[in-house]
N, C-alpha and C positions, 0 to 999 in steps of 0.2 A: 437541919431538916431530917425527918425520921429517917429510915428506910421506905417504908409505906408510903410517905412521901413520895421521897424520892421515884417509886415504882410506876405512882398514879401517873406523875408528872410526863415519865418515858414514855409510859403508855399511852399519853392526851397525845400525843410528839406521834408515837408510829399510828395511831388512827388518823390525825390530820395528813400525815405523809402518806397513808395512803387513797386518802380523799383525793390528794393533791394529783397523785399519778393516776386515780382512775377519771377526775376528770381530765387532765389532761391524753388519758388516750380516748374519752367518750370526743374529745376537740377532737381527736386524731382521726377517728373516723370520721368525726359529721364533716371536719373538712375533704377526706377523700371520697365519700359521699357527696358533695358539693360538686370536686372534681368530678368526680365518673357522672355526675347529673349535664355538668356541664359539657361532658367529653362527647358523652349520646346527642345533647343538644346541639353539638355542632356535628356532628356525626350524620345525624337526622334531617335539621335544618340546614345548614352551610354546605354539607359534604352530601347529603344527603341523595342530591340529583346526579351527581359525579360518579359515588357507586351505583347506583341501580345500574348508569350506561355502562359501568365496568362490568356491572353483569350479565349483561345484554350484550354486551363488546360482538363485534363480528367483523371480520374483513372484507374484503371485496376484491378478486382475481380477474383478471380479462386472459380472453384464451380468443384465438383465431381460427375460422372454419372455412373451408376450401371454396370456391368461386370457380365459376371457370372462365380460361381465358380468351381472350379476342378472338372471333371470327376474321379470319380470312375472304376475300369476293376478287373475282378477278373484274379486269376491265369492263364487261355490260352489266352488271352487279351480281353474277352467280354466285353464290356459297360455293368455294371450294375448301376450307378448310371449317368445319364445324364443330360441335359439343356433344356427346351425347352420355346420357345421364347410365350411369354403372355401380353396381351397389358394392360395399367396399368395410370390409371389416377394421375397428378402430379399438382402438386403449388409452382410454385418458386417467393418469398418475393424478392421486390429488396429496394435500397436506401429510396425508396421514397414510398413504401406500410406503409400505413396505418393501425389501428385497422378498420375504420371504411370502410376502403376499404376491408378489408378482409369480414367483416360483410355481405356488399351489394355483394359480390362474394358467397359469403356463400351459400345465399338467391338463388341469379341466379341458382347456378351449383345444387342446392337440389332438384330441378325440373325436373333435366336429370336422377338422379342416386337414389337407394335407400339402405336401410342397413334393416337387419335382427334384430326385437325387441332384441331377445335375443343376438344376437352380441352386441348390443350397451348397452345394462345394463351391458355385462359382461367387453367391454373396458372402459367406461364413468367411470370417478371418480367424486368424487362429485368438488373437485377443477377444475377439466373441468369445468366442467356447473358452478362455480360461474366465472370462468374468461371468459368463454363466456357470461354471464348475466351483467357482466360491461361491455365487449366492445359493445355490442349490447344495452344497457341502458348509455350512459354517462352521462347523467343530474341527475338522479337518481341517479348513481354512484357518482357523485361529491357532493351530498347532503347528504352521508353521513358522509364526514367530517364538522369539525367545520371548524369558521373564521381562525385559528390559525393554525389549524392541515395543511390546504391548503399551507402553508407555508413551509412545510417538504420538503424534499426529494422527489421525484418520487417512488424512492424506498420503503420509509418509508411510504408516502401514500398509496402506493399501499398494502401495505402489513394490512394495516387499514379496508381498503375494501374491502378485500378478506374477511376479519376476521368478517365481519358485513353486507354481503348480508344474506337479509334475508332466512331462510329458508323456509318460503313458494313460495318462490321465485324459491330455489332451486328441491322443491314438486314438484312444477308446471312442470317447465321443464321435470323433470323427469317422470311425469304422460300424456306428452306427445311428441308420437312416430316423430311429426315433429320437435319439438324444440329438441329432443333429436339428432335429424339427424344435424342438423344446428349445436348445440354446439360440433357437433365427428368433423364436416368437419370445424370448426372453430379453434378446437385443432389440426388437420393435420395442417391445414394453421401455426398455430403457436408451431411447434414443430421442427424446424430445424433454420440453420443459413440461411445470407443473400444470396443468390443466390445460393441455397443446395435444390435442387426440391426433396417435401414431397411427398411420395407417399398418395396418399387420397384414392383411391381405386383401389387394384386388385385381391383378393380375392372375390370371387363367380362376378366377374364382368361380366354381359353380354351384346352382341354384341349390342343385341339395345342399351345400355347407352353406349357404348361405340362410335357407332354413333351418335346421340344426342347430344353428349357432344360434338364430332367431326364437328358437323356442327354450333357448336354456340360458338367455341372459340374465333368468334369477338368481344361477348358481357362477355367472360369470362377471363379478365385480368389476368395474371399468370398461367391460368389454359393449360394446354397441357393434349394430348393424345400419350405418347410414349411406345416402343417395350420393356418389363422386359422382364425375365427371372425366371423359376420356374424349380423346380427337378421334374424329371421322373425315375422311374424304369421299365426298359424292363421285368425285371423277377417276376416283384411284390412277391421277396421275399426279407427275410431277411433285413425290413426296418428298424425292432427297433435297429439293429446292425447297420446300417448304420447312424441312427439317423437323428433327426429332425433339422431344422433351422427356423428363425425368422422369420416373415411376416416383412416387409416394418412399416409395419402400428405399431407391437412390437419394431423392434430395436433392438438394445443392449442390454443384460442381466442387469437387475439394479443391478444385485449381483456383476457385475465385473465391474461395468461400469470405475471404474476408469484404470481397465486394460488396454480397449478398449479406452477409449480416448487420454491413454500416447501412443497407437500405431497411432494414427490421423484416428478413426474409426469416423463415424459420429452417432449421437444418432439414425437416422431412419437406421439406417445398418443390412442389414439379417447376423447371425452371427449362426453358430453349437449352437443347446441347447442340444445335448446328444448325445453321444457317440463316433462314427467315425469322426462326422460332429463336434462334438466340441472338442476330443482330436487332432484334426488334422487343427487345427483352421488356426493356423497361416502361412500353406501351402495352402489349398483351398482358402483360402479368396485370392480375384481378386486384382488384381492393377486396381483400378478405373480412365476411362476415366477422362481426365480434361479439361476443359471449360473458356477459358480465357472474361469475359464482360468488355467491355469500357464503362464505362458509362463518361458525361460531367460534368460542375458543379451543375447543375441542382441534377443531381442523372439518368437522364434519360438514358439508356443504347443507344448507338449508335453502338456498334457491337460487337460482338461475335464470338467467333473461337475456335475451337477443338485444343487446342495445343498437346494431348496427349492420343492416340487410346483407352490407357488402354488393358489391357492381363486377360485371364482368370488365375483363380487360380492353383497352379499346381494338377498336377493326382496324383492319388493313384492309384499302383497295389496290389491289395487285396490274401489273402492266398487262399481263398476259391474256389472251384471247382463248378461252379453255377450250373452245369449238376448233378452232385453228389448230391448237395443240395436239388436240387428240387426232384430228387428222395425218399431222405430220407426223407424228408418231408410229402411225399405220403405215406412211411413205416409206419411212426411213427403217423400220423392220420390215419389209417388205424386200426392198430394193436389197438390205445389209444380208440377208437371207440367201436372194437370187445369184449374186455375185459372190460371197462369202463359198458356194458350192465349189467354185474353180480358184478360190484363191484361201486356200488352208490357214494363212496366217491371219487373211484377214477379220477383226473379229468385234469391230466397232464403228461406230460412225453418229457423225452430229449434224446439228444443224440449227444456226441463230438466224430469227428474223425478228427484225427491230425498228422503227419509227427511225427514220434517218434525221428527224429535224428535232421532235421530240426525246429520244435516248428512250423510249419506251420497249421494251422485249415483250414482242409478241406472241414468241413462242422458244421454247430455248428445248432441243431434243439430243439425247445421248441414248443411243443403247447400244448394248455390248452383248456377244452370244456368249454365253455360260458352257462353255469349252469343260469345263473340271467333270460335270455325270455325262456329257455327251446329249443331253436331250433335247438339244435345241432351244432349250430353254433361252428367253430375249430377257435381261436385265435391263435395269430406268439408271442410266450413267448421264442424265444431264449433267451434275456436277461438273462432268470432266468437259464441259464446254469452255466451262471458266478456269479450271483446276488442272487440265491437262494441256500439252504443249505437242507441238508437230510443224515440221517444214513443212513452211506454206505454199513453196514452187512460185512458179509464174504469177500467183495471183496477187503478188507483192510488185510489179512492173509497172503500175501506174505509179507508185512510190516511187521508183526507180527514175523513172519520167520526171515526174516533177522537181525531184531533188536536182537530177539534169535543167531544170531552168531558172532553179534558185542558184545555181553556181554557175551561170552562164551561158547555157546552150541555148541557141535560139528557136524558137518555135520551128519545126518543120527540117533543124538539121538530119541531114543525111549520111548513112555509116555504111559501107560493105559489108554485109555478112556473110562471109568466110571464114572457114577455121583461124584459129589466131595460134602462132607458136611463140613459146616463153625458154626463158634462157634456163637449163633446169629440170623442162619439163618436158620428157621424150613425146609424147601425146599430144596432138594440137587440141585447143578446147573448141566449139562452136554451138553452133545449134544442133535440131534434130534433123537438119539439113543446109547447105549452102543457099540462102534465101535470096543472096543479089543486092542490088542495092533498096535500103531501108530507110524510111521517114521516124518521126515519130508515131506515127498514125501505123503506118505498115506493120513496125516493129511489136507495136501491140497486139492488132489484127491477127498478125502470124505467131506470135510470142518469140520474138527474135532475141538469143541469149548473148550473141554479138554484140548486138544494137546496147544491150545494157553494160557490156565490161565495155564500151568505150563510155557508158557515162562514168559507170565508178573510175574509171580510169585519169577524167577530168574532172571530178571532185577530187581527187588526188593528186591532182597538176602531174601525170604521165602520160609520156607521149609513147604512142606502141610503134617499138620496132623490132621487129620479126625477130627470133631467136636472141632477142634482146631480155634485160630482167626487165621486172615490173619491181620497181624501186616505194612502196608503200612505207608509211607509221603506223605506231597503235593512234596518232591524232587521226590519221588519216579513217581510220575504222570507227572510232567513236564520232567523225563529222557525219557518218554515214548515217549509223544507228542515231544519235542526235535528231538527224531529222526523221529518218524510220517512227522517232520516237512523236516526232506531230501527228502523226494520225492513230495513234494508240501502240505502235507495233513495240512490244520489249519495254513496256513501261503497261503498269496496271489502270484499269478502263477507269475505276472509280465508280462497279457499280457500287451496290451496297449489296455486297454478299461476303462472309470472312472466308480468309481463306482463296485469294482472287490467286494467280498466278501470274508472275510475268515475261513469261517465258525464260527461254533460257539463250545465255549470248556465252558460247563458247572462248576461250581464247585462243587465236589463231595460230597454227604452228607454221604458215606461211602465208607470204605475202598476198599469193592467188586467192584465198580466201576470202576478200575485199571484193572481187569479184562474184564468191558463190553468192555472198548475201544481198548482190543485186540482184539475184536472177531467184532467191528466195531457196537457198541449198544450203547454207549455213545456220542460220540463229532459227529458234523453234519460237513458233506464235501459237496462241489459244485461241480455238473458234470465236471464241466472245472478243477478243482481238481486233482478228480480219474483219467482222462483223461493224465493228467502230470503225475501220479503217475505209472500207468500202460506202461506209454513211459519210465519210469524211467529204469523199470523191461526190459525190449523189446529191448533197446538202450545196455544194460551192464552196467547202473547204474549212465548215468547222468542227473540231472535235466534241459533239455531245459527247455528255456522261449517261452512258449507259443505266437505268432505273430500272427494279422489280415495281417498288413503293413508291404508288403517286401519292396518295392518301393517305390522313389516317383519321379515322372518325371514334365519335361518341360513342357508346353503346346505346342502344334501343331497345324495347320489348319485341318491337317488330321484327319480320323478317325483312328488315332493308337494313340501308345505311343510312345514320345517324349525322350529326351537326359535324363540319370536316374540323378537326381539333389542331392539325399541319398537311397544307398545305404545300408540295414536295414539286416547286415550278422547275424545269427544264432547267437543266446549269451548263452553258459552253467552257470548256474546258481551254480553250484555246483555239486559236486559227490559224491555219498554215500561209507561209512564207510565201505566200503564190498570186499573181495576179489571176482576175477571175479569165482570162482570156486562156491562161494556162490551165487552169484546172477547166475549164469547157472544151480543149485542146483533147486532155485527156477522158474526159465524158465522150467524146466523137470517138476514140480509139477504142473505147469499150463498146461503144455502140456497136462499132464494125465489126468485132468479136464475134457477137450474136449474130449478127446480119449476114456477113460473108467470112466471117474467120472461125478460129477452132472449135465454136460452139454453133457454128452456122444450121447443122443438119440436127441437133438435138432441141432447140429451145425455140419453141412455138408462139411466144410472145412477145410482148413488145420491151425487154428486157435489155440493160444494160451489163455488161460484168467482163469479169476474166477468168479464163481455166487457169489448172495450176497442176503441175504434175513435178513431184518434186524424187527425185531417185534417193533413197535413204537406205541407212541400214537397221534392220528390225531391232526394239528393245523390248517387243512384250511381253506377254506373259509366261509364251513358251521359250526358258530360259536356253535349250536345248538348242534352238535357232536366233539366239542371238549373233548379232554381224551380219546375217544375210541380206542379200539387196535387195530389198523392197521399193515399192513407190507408194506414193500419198498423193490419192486424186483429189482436186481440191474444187472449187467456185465460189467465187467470191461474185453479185451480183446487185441491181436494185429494179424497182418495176413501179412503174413503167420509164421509160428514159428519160420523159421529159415532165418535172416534178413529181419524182419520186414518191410514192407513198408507202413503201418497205424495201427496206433492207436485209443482203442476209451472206451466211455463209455457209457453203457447202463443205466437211473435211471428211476424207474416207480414208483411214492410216493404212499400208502395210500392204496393196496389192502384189500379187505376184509378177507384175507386168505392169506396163502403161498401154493396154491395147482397153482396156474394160472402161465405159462409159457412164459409171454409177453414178459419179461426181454429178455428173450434166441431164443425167436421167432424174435423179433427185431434185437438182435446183427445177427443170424442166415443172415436175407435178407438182412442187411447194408454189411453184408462184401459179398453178392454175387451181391448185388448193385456198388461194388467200382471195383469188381473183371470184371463184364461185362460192365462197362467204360471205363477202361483197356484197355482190347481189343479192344473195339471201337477203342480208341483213336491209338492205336499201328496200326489198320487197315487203320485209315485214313492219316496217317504220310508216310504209305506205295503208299497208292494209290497218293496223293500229290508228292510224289518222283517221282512214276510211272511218272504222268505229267509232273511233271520239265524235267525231263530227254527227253521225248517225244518232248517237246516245245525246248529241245536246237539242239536237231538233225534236 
């Protein structure tokens, strides 16, 4: 073959080869062509509805808004503890809030509103102000980690820097009243979850910040001006029983907090911190409105809606008789006032009246003179009816009595009362006179101190001989209190209030002392106490448990009460060791008290009870006179004698003397106080009928 040959031949060879490879890449396309047709086809068609809602994606947040909680009504159905509506600055954090947005909010809103120096030293921790000193300093903040440290965690950095702002840093703020204003409303801002609006200020808030802040919510991102809720009392009494609750700005108890969270409470939540308000927690606290945000992928909220009105919390209907109350009230500062003039120390007084059959407290009163400015000022010390302890004296003798016929003594035995000498004891002990020979009956009558160390003396199986010992045990003193302990005395009543006392039982440095606490000179009892104890006597001998909460009901629109949700029946706690002949035994000695014994000349009604006058040595408030001998005028009482319809007890701690009659003056006007309520109430029940009946003809 030529060369020219040869050439053509190659040449046929590289044009076919390159046919070859260009259709093979024209295939190469049309098949990725193919693919990418096919890719959009399913992209479009298959996948198609999948993205659009990818693009459309949004979430949805629930956030909870305040309610307010149960109403309070006492016994006739009064509102005494109520709602009233208060407007209340708020900061709701979303997806996309910032530290340093919260910063420049800070700044803006500090210019509307102000805080009180001493509020804010006494909320501001020092860990506020360093976590406001980083988010309002970043650069700073980030210089004081190393190269490496910056590597950590968020977590772990942060916890580095907290640890290493400086304290002059932290001085600073604190030595001024506007950075300290910036780092509280910095810590509102950052003390809740994501769309959970912080309250920032409603306490001492006023109208002008309230408008101010109202007119510049454009420039104030997160920040709202909405309608809270605050308690009011119509009666402005009896609040410390009613108890306090949490400001917005407190929250949660940190003692419980873990309680309060396993219930889905939030950290800014107003929550019972004492008494009514926090043993009843779990009923007043509201079902909180809920708040549905959509926000997009962004984070940016695009709408919001109320999915759930939210309910107040439920009502309590309360034992107490508000009208009763308030009277006693006036009794007992009145008389505490008259008598406190000549007696320096003394500077308190109470007084429980209670359903003897029911455990219902009709009226429970403490006040105490405010001795610290001198101004006579009367403080509301109910509390210490139940919370505080005092020698009961003589009004603890029908105890005394009875415990004498659960260990033997027969009705109507008879004692000498004469001084009595102990082997020991230079001093003979007796009464406040040689009284002669004494009954059961007498010994009451007269409050014979005798009459009672021969009882403890035979619950102790001791026989008294004159300058002989009195041979007692610690059994011997605990058979005593044991039974003390049946009618409430030195053992807690079981109302429902936290925080109950039960007195206080010393331990004895000698034998004689087995004696004071018959005659009620040893162990200390709480008004609320003697009160149960003296229902014990009054009833035929069972111990109710004393009640605030009969009820607890629904909520309603209305101003009444709702559908009763529990029911809270009468509970006897126990019954004493006694035949009923015994305790009517003792009902007839109390009678005679009033009738012709130490309350003979003071009590105008038809009234059963016992004085008590207990010699003590002072422990109050005036630390200066403590050890001094004081007395504690006491009465313990029920009305009328024969079926009881109230109970109560009279304690006045700390006279100068036992010649002052406050004790019997006091019980004297509470039972002509309950007696002319009574009536009232029976008159107005009448004339209401009169009407109904009027209206249906």
């Amino acid at each position: 073959m030529t060369e020219q040959g040869a050439n053509a031949s190659e040449h046929r060879k590289l044009k076919k080869s390159r046919y070859v490879r260009i259709n093979v890449f024209f295939f190469l396309v049309f098949l990725l062509f193919v693919a990418l047709i096919v890719r959009l086809g399913v992209v479009q068609i298959v996948q198609g509805e999948e993205f659009s809602k990818e693009v459309a994606r949004t979430e949805s947040d629930y956030a909870s808004l305040p309610a307010p909680r149960g109403k309070m009504y006492d016994r006739y159905n009064r509102v005494v503890v109520d709602n009233e509506s208060v407007p209340a600055i708020t900061y709701t954090v979303d997806k996309t809030t910032k530290a340093e947005d919260k910063i420049e909010t800070a700044k803006k809103l500090a210019e509307y509103i102000n805080y009180e120096t001493e509020f804010l030293d006494e909320e501001l921790k020092d860990r506020d102000i360093k976590d406001y000193w980083l988010a309002s300093h970043p650069e700073e903040a980030k210089n004081l980690l190393s190269k490496k440290e910056l590597e950590l965690k968020p977590s772990e950095t942060y916890k580095l820097q907290v640890d290493r702002v400086p304290e002059v840093e932290v001085a600073a703020i604190k030595g001024n009243n506007k950075e300290k204003e910036l780092a509280y409303i910095y810590t509102r801002f950052s003390s809740g979850y994501q769309y959970e609006p912080q309250v920032v200020k409603s306490l001492n808030l006023t109208d002008k910040e309230v408008s101010l802040v109202a007119e510049h919510l454009e420039v104030l991102p997160g920040v709202d001006v909405i309608t809270d809720w605050g308690r009011s009392y119509p009666y402005e009494s009896l609040q410390t029983i009613f108890g306090g609750i949490s400001s917005p700005e407190q929250g949660i108890l940190q003692s419980r907090e873990d309680y309060y969270t396993a219930r889905g409470y939030a950290r800014n939540e107003r929550v019972g911190t004492s008494y009514l308000e926090y043993q009843y927690e779990d009923y007043l606290n509201p079902q909180k409105a809920k708040v549905e945000y959509v926000s997009d992928k962004s984070g940016s909220i695009v709408s919001e809606e109320v999915v759930d009105e939210g309910q107040r919390g439920y009502d309590l209907k309360l034992s107490f008789d508000m009208e009763l109350q308030m009277k006693v009230e006036e009794i007992v500062e009145d008389e505490l006032r008259k008598a406190s003039s000549s007696h320096f120390l003394m500077d308190r007084a109470f007084v429980v009246m209670m359903d003897p059959y029911q455990g219902d407290v009709l009226a429970m009163v403490g006040k105490q003179l405010n001795d610290k400015n001198r101004s006579g000022e009367m403080l509301d010390f109910a509390y210490g009816a139940f919370a505080t302890q005092y020698e009961a004296g003589s009004t603890v003798k029908g105890a005394t009595v009875l415990a004498g016929y659960q260990f033997g003594m027969p009705i109507g035995k008879t004692y000498y009362d004469t001084p009595l000498y102990f082997k020991g004891n230079p001093k003979p002990i007796g009464s406040y006179k040689p009284l002669g020979l004494m009954s059961d009956l007498s010994a009451l009558k007269l409050s014979s101190n005798v009459y009672m160390f021969y009882v403890a003396m035979l619950i102790a199986d001791v026989t008294y001989v004159k300058h002989g010992p009195i041979d007692v045990s610690a059994a011997d003193f605990q058979r005593l209190r044991n039974y003390f302990a049946q009618f409430g005395l030195g053992v807690h009543t079981g109302i429902d209030l936290p925080q109950e006392s039960s007195g206080l039982q010393s331990v004895p440095d000698t034998a004689g002392k087995l004696l004071n606490i018959a005659i009620g000179q040893f162990d200390t009892y709480t008004p609320l106490q003697l009160a149960q104890y003296v229902s014990v006597i009054a009833n035929g001998g069972s111990r109710v448990q004393p009640r605030i909460v009969t009820s607890i009901h629904a909520p309603v629109e209305e101003a009444e009460l709702g559908p009763i949700v529990v029911d809270k029946v009468p509970k006897v706690l126990n019954k004493v060791n006694n035949t009923k002949e015994e305790i009517e035994r003792v009902q007839q000695g109390f009678k005679l008290v009033v009738t012709s014994g130490t309350a003979s000349r003071y009590i105008d009604y038809d009234v059963a009870g016992k004085t008590g006058t207990s010699q003590t040595n002072y422990y109050g408030p005036k630390r200066q006179y403590w050890g001094k001998e004081t007395n504690n005028l006491n009465f313990v009482g029920y009305y009328p004698s024969e079926n009881p319809q109230v109970a109560f007890s009279v304690v006045v701690p700390w006279a100068s003397n036992d010649s002052d009659a406050v004790n019997k003056h006091i019980a004297n006007r509470i039972v002509k106080a309950y007696i002319d309520l009574q009536k009232k109430y029976v008159t107005t029940t009448e004339i209401d009928m009169e009407e109904s009946t009027k209206e249906e003809d």
